[in-house]
N, C-alpha and C positions, 0 to 999 in steps of 0.2 A: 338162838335166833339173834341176828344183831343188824342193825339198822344200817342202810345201804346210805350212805351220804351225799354218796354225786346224787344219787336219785331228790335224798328230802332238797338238797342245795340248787336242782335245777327245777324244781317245781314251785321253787320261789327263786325264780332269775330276777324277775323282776323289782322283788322286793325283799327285802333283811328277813331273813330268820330270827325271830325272836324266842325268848324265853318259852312261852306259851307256846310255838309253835313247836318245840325242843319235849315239852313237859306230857305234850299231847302224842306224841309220836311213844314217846315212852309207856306211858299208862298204856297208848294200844299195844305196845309190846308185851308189857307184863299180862293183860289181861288176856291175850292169846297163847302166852306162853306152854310150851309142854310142862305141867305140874314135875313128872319124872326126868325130866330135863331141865333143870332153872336157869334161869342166866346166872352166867358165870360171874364173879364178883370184881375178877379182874377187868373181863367187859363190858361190865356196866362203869367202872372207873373210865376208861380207856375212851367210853364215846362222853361221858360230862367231859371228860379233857380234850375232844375234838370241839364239843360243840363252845366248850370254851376260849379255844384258840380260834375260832370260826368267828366268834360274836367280838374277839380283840384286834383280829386282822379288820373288820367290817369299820370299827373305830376307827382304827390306826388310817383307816382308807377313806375317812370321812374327813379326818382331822389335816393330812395330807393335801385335801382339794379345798378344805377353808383356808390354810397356809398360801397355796398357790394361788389362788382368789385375792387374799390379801397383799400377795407378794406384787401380782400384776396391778394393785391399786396403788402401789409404794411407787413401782416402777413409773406409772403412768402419770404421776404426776411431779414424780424429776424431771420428765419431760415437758411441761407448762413451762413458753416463752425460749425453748430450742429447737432451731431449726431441722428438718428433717426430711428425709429423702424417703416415696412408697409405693408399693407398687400399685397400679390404677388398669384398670381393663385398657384404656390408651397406653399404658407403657410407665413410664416413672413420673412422678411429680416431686418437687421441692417445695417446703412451706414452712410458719413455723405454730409450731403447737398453740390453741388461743384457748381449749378451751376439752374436758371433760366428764364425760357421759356416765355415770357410775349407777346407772337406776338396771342395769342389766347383770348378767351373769359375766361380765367381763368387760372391763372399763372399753368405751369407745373415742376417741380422738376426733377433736373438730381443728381443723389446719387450714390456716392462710395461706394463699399459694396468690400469685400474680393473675391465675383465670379466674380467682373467686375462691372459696370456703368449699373445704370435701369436708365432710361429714360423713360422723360414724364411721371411724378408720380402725380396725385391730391391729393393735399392737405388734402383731405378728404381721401387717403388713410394711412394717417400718423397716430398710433396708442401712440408712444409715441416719448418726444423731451426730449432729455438729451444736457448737453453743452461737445462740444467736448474735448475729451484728446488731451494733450499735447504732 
């Protein structure tokens, strides 16, 4: 009998496979098991080793989007007091960086522009960074 993995992995899409959930799928394995058939020893090794690379990629994939998270908070604030060009449902605007938003899941940008202050600007709306006039 050996445990079907896409099946246990998409019936937690939504959330981590933990240990427990790993430990509990097993014990119903063993306890259904064919007595005159046991599980084989190789795969029982074979799935701890999937579900261990399973639970190191999950890190590796957390640790990844705390990096990038951090990385745009570095980025976004080399950009305080440079001017910047972005894109606006009118078309582009120029301004320069006064001030940011970091209480969100991704820093947001407040910019002086000559029609007034745009607010809450993503990073990824910035087209070009020049350094500010004097």
């Amino acid at each position: 009998m050996s445990i079907n993995t896409a099946a246990v992995s998409s019936s937690h899409a939504n959330s981590a496979i933990s240990l427990q959930d790993f430990l509990q799928v097993l014990m119903t394995q063993l306890t259904y098991q064919d007595p005159l058939k046991p599980m084989d020893n190789q795969e029982f090794m074979a799935q701890i080793a999937q579900f261990t690379t399973l639970e190191q990629t999950q890190q590796v994939n957390t640790n990844v989007q705390s990096l990038l998270a951090n990385q745009a908070a570095q980025q976004s604030v080399g950009l305080l007091g440079r001017t910047v060009t972005v894109t606006t449902a009118e078309g582009t605007a120029t301004g320069t960086v006064q001030g940011i938003d970091m209480a969100g899941s991704a820093p947001l940008l407040s910019i002086a522009t000559d029609a007034g202050t745009l607010r809450d600007v993503a990073l990824s709306r910035i087209t070009t960074v020049t350094t500010a006039v004097p």
